[in-house]
N, C-alpha and C positions, 0 to 999 in steps of 0.2 A: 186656619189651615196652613199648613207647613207648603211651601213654594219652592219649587228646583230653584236652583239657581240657573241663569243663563244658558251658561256652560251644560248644567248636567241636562239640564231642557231639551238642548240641543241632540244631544248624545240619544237623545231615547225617540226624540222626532226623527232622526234621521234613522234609528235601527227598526221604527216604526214603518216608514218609509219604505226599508228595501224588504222588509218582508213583505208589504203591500204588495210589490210591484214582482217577486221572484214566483210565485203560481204560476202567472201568464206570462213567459216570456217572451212572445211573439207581442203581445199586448202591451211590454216593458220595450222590445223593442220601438214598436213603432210613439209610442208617448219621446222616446228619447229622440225619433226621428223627425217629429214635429216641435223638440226644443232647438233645431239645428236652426240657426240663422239664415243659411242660404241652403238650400235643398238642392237635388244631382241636376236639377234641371238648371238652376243660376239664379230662380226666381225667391225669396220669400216668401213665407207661410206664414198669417198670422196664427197666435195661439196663443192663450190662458197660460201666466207662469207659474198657477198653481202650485204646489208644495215640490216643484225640483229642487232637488236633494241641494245644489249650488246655489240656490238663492231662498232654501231655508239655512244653510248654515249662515249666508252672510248677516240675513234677520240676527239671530242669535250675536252674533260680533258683535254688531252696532248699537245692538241694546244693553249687552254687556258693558263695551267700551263708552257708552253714554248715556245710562241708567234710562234707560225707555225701558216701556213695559213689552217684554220678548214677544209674547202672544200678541198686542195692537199692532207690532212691525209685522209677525208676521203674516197675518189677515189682510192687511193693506197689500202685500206684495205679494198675496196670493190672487188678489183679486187684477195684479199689474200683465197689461198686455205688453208682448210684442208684438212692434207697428211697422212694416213693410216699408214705407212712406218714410219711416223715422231713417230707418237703413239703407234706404236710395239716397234721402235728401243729406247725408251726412260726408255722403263721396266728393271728391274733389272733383273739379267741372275734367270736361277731358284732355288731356296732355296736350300740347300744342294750341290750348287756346289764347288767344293773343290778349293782353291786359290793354284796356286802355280808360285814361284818367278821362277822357272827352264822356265815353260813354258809359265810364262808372257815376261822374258826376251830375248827368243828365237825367240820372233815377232819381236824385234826391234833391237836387237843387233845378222844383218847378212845384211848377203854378199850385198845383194841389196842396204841399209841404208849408208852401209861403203861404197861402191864406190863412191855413191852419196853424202856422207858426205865430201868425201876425195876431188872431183870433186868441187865443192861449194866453202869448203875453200881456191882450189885455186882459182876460180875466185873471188872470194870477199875477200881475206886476209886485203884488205887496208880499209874496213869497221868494220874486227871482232878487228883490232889491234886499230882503233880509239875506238874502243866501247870498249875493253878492259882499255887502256888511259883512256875513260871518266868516266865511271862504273864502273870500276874494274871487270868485270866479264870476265873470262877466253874464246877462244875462243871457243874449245871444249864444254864447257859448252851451249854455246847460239848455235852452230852447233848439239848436242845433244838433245836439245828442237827443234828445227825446223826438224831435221830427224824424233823425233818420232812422233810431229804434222802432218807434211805434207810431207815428206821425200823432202824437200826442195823445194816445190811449188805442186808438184808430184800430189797429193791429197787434194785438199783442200775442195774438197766439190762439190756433185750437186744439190743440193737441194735449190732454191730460199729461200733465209734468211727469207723475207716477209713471204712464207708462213710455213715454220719450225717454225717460232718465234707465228703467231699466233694460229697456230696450238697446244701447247702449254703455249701459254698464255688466250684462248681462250675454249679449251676443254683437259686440261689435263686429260689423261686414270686414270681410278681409279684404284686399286692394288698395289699401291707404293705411299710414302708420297706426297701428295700434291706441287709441286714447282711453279701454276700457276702464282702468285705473283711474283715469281724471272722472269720469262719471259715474264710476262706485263712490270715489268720493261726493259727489255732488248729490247722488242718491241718500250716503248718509246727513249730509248738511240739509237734505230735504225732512229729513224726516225731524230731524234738533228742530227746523224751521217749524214746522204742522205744531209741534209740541207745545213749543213757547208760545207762538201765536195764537192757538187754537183751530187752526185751520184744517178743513177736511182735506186729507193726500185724497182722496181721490177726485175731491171735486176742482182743485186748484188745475186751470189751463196755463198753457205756455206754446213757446217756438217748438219746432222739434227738438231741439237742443237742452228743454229744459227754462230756458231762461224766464222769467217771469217779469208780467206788467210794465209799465209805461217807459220804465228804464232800461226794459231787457237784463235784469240780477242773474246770475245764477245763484242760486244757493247758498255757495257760500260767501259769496257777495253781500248777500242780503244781510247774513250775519254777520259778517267781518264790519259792513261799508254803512249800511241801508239806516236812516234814521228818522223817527217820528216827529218831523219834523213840525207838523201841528200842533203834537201835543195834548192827543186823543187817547194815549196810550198803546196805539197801537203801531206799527209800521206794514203800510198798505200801499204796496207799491202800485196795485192796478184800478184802486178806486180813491184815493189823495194825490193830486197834484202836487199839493203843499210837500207830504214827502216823498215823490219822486225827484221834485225839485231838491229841495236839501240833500236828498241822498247821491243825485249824481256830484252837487256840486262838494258832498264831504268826500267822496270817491274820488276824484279832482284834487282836494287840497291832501288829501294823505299819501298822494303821490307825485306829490312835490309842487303843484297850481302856485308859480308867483304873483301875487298881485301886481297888477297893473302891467306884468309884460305881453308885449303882444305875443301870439303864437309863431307868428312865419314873418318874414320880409322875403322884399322882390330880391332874388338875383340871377346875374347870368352867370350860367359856368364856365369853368377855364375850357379855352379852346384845344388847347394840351390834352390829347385821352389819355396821357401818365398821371397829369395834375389834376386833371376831373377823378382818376382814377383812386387816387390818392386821397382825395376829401369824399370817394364815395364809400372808403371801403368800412368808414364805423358805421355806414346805414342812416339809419337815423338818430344814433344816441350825440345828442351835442357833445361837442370836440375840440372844435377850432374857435378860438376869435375870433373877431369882425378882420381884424390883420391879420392870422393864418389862411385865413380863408381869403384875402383878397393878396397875399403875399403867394398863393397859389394860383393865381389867373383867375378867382371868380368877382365878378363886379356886383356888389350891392347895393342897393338904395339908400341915400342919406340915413332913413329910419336905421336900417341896417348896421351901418357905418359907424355908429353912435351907441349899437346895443353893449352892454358891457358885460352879460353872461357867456357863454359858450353855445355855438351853433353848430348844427348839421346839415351838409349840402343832402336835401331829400330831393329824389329824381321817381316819377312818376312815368310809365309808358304808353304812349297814344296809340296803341297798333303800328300801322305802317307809318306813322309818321312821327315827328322829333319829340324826344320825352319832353316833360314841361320838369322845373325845377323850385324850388321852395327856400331859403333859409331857414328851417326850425329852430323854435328855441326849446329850452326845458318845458315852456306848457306846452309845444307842439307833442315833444314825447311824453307827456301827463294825459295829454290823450288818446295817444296808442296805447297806454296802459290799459283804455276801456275798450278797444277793440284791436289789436295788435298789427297795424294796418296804415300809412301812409295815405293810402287813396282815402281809408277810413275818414284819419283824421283832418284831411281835408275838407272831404265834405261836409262834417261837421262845422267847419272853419266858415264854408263858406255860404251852406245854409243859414246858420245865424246870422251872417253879414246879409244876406237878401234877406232875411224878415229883417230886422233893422233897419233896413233901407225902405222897406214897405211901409213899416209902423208911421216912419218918419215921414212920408210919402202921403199917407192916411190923414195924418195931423198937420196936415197943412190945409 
């Protein structure tokens, strides 16, 4: 039998569409008043995205633009909810609230993390040591990313990915910049993702956000980064260690992971607020030399002192009281690449240094 094309598919579902919906106008109204993301009252309505007219055209795009089959996209994404929950948890916390590195790092570096961390690495040591091998990425390092992701599978999510991602790419909440675009994408790299792997869109969970299994992927992560690192054929981020492991630590080295540098050294900052000023204002992207940086007023640790990449004076804040301060190096910002974040890559920094400490601790 002769098959529309995408395109013309589209064209006839959506003239299909409004003539469904043009009889009951009061009926078409109110169907359009429950695709509204936030209603007159400020609250959220969940509801079925059903065959709206905006998210059967995008179906049609993404099948076209990546040869899926148009009718599987769009069944799947008629069966996709918007989640209430998805479009509160997406807000940024409220204005004025105080950051602090004391009680950012108090989430993830404790007692529960480190047993679990310590726990992990013994049973997978012969995947963190090949991935160290392949990558160079330390194991600490890649058992640190997955503690504060998911504390090792622990938490990965319950929130059906299908409908987090539309939710979001569909009716993103207004009050914070706009990302609907980065999650239409991520919608379509889900669905590239279901195809190749075999995986049911509807039944795959995740964060609100989307992200998926041990590593927290988005999507297109999974496809760009994510690797079967067994060698089962398949890559399974929320039921293989093996490749959650390999995948964070090939995420790591393709964004630049030096072997064998450390991530940070101690230093104090310049007492000068011009000279501190000055070494803070690249942020974190390393900058300075171990001599820029101490020809500036900041004092380094011997380690420091001796490193011969490029550093950043990273500055962290405690509430009301004195920021704490970091020397990053290029692995420091190889891991803000996986969560865009300072405090982030801290705590990863220094969660894997207490399970490490633990391990060694254990083995004695």
């Amino acid at each position: 039998m002769h098959r529309l094309s995408p395109r013309t598919a589209l064209t006839a579902t959506l003239a299909a569409f409004a003539l469904a919906v043009t009889p009951g106008c009061a009926d078409a109204k109110k169907r359009k008043n429950r695709t509204v993301a936030m209603q007159s009252e400020g609250e959220p309505e969940a509801f079925t995205y059903g065959r709206r007219a905006d998210v059967v055209r995008f179906a049609y795009d993404i099948a076209e633009r990546r040869g899926l089959d148009p009718e599987w996209v769009e069944a799947v994404l008629t069966e996709a909810r918007f989640l209430p929950s998805v479009a509160r948890a997406i807000m940024p916390p409220p204005s004025g609230t105080p950051k602090s590195w004391v009680a950012y790092r108090a989430r993830f570096v404790e007692p529960t993390r480190i047993r679990a961390g310590t726990a992990f690495w013994r049973e997978n040591e012969r995947w963190l040591t090949e991935a160290e091998a392949r990558f160079g990425v330390p194991p600490e390092i890649v058992v640190g990313i997955l503690g504060v992701e998911s504390i090792y599978g622990r938490q990965m999510g319950t929130f059906r990915v299908i409908d987090a991602l539309a939710t979001l790419a569909f009716d993103f909440p207004p009050g914070r910049r706009d990302r609907s675009a980065f999650f239409r994408d991520e919608l379509e790299s889900f669905f590239v993702l279901c195809r190749r792997e075999g995986n049911d869109p509807l039944a795959l969970q995740g964060s609100y956000a989307g992200a998926i299994g041990m590593a927290q992927f988005m999507p297109s992560s999974i496809n760009q980064y994510a690797i079967d690192f067994d060698g089962d054929g398949n890559i399974d981020l929320q039921g293989s260690a093996a490749d959650a492991i390999g995948s964070v630590a090939h995420y790591l080295a393709q964004f630049g992971w030096e072997r064998g540098l450390p991530a940070r050294f101690e230093v104090a900052p310049p007492n000068d607020p011009a000279e501190r000023g000055v070494l803070l204002e690249p942020d974190i992207v390393p900058t300075f030399t171990a001599e820029e940086l101490e020809s500036h007023g900041a004092h380094l640790s011997d380690a420091g002192r001796a490193a011969a990449g490029k550093l950043a004076l990273v500055e962290v804040e405690n509430g009301d009281g004195p920021p704490s301060y970091v020397a990053g190096t290029t692995n420091f910002y190889a891991i803000t690449r996986y969560n865009w974040s300072s405090y982030y890559a801290l705590a990863v920094i220094e969660l894997g240094e207490a399970v490490a400490r633990e391990r060694r601790s254990v083995a004695r």
